[in-house]
C-alpha positions as CSV (number, residue, x, y, z in Angstrom):
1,X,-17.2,-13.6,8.7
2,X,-16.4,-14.3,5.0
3,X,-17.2,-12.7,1.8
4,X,-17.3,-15.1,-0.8
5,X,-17.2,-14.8,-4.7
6,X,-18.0,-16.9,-7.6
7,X,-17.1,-14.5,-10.5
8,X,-14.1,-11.8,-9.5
9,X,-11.0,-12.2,-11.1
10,X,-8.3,-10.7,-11.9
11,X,-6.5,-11.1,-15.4
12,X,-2.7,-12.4,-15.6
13,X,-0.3,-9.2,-15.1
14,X,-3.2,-7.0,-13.8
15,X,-1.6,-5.9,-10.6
16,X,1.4,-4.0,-10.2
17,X,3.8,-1.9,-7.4
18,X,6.0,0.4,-8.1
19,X,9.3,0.8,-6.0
20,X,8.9,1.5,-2.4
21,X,11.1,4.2,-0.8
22,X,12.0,4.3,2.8
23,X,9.7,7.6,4.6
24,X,12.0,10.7,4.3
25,X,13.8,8.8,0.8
26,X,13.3,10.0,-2.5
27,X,9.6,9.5,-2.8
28,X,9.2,12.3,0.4
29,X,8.3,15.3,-1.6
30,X,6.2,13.2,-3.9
31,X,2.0,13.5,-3.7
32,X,1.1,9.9,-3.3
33,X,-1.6,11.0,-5.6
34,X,0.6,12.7,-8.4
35,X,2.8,9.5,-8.1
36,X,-0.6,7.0,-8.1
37,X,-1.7,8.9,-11.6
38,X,1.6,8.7,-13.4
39,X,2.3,5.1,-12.2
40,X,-1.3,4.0,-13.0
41,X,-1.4,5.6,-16.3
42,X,1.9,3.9,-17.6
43,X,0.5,0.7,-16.1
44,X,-2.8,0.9,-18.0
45,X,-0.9,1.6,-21.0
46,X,2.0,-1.0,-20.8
47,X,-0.7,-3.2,-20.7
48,X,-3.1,-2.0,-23.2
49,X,-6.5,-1.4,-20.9
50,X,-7.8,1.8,-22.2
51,X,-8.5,3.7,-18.7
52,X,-12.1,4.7,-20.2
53,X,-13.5,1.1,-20.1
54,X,-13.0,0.8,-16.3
55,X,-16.3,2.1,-15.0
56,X,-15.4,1.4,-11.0
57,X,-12.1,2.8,-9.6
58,X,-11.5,2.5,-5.5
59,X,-9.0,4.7,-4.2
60,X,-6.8,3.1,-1.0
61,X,-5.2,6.0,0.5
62,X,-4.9,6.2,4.7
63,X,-2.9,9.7,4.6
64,X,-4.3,12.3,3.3
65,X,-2.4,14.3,0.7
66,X,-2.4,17.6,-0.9
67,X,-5.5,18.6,-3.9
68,X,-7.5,14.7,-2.2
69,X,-10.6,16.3,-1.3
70,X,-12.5,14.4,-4.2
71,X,-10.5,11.5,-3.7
72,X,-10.8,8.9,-6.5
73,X,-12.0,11.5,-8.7
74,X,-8.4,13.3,-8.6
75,X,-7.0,10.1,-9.8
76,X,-9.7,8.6,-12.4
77,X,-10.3,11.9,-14.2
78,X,-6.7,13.1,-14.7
79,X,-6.5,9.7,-16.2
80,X,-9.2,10.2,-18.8
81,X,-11.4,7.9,-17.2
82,X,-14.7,10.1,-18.1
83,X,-17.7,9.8,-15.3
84,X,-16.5,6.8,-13.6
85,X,-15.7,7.0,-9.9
86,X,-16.1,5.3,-6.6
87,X,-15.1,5.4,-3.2
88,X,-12.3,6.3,-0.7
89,X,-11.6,3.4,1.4
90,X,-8.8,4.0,4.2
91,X,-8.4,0.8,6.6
92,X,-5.1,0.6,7.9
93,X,-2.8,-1.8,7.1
94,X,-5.6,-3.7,5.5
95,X,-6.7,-0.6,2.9
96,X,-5.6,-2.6,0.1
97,X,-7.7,-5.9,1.0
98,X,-10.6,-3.9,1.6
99,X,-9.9,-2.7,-1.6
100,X,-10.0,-5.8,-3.5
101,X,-13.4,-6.9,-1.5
102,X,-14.8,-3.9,-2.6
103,X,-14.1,-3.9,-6.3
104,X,-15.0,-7.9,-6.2
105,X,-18.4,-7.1,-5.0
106,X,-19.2,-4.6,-7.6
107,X,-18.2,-7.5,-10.0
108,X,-20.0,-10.3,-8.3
109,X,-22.9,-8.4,-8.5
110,X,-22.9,-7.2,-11.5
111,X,-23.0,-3.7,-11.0
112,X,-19.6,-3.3,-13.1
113,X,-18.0,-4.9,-15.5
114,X,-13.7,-4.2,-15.6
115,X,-12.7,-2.2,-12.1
116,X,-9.7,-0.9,-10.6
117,X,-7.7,-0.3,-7.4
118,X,-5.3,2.5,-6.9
119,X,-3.4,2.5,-3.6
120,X,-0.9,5.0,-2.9
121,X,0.8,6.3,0.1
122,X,3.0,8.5,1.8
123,X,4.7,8.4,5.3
124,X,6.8,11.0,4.6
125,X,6.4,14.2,5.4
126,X,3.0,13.4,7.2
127,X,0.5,15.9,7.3
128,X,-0.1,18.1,11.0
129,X,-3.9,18.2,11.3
130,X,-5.4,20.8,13.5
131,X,-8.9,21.9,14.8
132,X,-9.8,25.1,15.9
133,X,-10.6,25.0,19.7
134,X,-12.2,28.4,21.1
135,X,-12.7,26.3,24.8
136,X,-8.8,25.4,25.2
137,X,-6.5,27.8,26.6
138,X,-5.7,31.1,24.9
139,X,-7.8,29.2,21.9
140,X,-5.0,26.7,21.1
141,X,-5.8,23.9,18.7
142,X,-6.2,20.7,18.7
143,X,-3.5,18.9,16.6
144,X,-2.7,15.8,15.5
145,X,0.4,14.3,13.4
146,X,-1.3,12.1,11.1
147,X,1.3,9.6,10.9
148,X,3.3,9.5,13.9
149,X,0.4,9.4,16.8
150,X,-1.6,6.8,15.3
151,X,1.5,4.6,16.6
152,X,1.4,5.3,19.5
153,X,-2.2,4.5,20.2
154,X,-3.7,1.6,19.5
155,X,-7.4,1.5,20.1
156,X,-8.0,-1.6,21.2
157,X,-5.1,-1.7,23.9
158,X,-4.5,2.0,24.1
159,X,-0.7,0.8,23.6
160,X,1.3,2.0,20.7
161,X,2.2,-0.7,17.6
162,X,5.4,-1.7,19.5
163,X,3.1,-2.9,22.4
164,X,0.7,-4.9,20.2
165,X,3.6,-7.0,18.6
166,X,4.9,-7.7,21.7
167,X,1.2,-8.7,23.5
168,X,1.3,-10.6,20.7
169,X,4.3,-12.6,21.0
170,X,3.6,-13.1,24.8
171,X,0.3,-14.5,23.7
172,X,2.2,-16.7,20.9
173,X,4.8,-17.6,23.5
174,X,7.1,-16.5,20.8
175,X,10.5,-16.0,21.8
176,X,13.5,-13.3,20.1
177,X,15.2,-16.2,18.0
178,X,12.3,-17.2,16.6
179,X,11.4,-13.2,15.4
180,X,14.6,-13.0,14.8
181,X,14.5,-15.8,12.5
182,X,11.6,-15.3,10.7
183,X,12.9,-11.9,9.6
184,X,16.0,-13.2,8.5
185,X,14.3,-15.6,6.2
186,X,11.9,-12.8,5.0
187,X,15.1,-11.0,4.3
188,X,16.4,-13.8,2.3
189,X,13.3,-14.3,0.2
190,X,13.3,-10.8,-0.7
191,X,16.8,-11.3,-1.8
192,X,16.2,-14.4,-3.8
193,X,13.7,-12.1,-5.8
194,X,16.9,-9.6,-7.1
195,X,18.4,-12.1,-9.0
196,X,19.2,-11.8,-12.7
197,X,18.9,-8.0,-12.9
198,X,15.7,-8.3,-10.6
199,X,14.0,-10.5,-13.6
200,X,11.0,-11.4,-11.5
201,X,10.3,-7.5,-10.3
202,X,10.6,-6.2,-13.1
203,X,7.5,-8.6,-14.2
204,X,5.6,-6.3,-12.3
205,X,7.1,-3.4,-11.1
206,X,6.2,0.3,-12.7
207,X,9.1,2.3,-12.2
208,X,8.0,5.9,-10.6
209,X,8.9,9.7,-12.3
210,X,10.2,12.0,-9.9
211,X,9.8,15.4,-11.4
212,X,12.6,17.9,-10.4
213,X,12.4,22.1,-11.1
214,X,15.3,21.0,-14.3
215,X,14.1,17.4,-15.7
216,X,13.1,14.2,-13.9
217,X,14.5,11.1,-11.9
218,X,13.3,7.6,-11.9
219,X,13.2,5.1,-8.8
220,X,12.9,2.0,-10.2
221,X,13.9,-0.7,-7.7
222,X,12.9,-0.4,-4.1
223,X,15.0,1.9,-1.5
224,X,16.0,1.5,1.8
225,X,16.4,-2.3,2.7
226,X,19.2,-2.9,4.7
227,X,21.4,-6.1,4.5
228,X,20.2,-8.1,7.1
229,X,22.5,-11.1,8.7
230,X,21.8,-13.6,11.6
231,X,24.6,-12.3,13.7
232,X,23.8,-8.3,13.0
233,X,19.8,-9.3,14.1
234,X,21.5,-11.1,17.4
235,X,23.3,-7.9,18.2
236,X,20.4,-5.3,18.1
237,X,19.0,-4.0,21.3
238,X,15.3,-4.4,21.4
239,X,13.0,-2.0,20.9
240,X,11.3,-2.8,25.0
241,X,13.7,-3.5,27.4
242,X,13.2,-7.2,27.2
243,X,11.2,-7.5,24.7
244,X,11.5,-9.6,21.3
245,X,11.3,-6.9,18.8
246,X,14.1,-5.1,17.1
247,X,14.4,-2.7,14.8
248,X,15.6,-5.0,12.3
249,X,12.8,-7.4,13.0
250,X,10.0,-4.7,11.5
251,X,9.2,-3.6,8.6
252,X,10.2,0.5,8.2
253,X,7.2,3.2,6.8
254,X,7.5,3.4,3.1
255,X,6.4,6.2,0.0
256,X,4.6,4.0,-3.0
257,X,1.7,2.6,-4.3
258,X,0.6,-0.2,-6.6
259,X,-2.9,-1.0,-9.0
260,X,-5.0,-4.4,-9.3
261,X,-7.6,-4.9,-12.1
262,X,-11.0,-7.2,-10.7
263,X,-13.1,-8.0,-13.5
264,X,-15.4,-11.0,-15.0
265,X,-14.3,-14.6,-15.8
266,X,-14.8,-13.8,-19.9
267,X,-12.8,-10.8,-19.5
268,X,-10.1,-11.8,-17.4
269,X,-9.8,-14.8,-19.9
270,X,-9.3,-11.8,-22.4
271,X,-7.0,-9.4,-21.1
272,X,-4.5,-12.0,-19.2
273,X,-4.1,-14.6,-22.5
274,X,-6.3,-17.1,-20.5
275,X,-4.6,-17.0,-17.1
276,X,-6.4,-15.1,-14.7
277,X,-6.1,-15.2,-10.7
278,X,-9.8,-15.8,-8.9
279,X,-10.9,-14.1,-6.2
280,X,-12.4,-16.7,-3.8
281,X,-13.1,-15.3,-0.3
282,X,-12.2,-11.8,2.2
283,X,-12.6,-11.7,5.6
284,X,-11.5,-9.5,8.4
C-alpha cells in the first residue's frame, strides 16, 4: 500500500546528481563515501543550507565501501553536521525512493524539521565478502562478490536480472522492436538534455573532485553513454538467444551519487524562492 503525506516537501533546487561514470571509469577508485561528502558539501554550500540545521540525514548506499561501518555518521559528521544522524537504508534499485519515504515521514510527523538524503554508489571495483567456514573443506570460506552475484540471483525467480526482464517482456507480450524502440527514444531524450553546453544539467549537476597523488581531476558531465542509433540497436545480438534484450537496450552499472532536501511547507517556501516540489504519496 501507500504512504501518503500532507506536509513533505522539497524546496526548488534542493536535489542534485553529480556525473555518473560507467563501473571501472574514472569514478572506480573513488569511495562512494569520500565522493558523497565532497559532492554534498559543495551542494549545501552552492545553495546556502548550512549542513548544521539539518537534524535528520538518511544514507542510501547498497555496496558497502571502505571506513562505512557507522554509516551516515561518516558522511554527516565530516560535514559538520554536529549530533544529527539517522539510518542506513539499502533497497536495491529502489534505495533512493525509500530514501525520500523515509525522510518524508520524519517531516510529516514532526519529528524533524529540514532533512537530507545522501545516496552514493559504487559498482566498481565491488567489494569480495567472505565468512569464515571451520565446517567446509580444508576451512574454506564462504565468499561472495558483492556486486556481480546479486545478478545472477534473483530471489523471487532464482534467475539472474537478464531473466527477470525477459519474464517480463513475455508477460507484457513485448516484442524486440518495441525495447528496442523505447531505448532509442530514452537515448534521444538524454540527448535533447546536452544542448546549449548541457544548460539544463548544469541546473543541477555537482561536478565530482577526483583526488590524484599530484593535484585533482573533475568529472563534470556524465561518462560512458554510447551513441545509440535505430539501425546499430537492430544489429546487436541479444543478450538470450531469442530473447528481446540487448546490451544496448539496458542501462550499464555506474559510480555516483546525488542529495534531496525534504522539509516543511514554510521552509520549503523559504529556501526554494516560493517554488517547492510536494511529496504526495510512496508505495512499493
Amino acid at each position: 500500500g501507500a504512504v501518503r503525506f500532507e506536509r513533505a516537501y522539497v524546496p526548488f533546487g534542493y536535489l542534485w546528481t553529480s556525473p555518473y561514470a560507467k563501473w571501472q571509469g574514472p569514478l572506480a577508485e573513488l569511495n562512494a563515501l569520500d565522493m558523497a561528502v565532497d559532492v554534498t558539501g559543495r551542494a549545501l554550500a552552492d545553495r546556502g543550507l548550512p549542513p548544521e540545521e539539518i537534524t535528520e540525514w538518511a544514507l542510501g548506499c547498497t555496496v558497502p565501501q571502505q571506513h562505512g561501518f557507522y554509516g551516515v555518521m561518516g558522511v554527516a559528521r565530516r560535514l559538520g553536521a554536529g549530533n544529527a544522524g539517522g539510518p542506513w537504508i539499502a533497497r536495491a534499485c529502489a534505495t533512493s525512493a525509500a530514501v525520500v519515504e523515509h525522510l518524508a515521514t520524519q517531516v510529516e510527523l514532526g519529528a524533524h524539521e529540514v532533512t537530507i538524503g545522501v545516496v552514493t554508489d559504487r559498482t566498481s571495483n565491488g567489494p569480495l565478502m567472505q565468512w569464515a567456514s571451520a565446517r567446509r573443506p580444508g576451512g574454506a570460506p564462504v565468499v561472495e562478490h558483492w556486486v556481480l552475484d546479486p545478478m545472477k540471483l534473483d530471489p523471487t525467480t532464482g534467475q539472474s536480472m537478464n531473466d527477470t526482464a525477459e519474464n517480463t517482456a513475455a508477460d507484457g507480450g513485448f516484442t524486440r522492436a518495441q525495447v528496442d524502440e523505447v531505448a532509442l527514444l530514452r537515448h534521444e531524450q538524454y540527448r535533447s538534455a546536452l544542448a546549449d553546453d548541457r544548460a539544463v544539467q548544469r541546473r543541477y549537476m555537482v561536478p565530482v573532485r577526483i583526488r590524484r597523488k599530484r593535484g585533482e581531476d573533475w568529472l563534470e558531465a556524465d561518462h560512458g553513454v554510447h551513441p545509440t542509433t535505430a539501425e546499430g540497436l537492430a544489429a546487436l545480438e541479444p543478450v538470450r538467444p531469442g530473447g528481446v534484450v540487448t546490451y544496448g537496450a539496458q542501462t550499464h552499472p555506474a559510480d555516483g551519487c546525488g542529495g534531496v532536501v525534504v522539509t516543511t511547507p514554510d521552509r520549503a517556501r523559504e529556501l526554494g524562492d516560493g517554488v517547492t516540489v510536494q511529496v504526495l504519496a510512496t508505495g512499493f
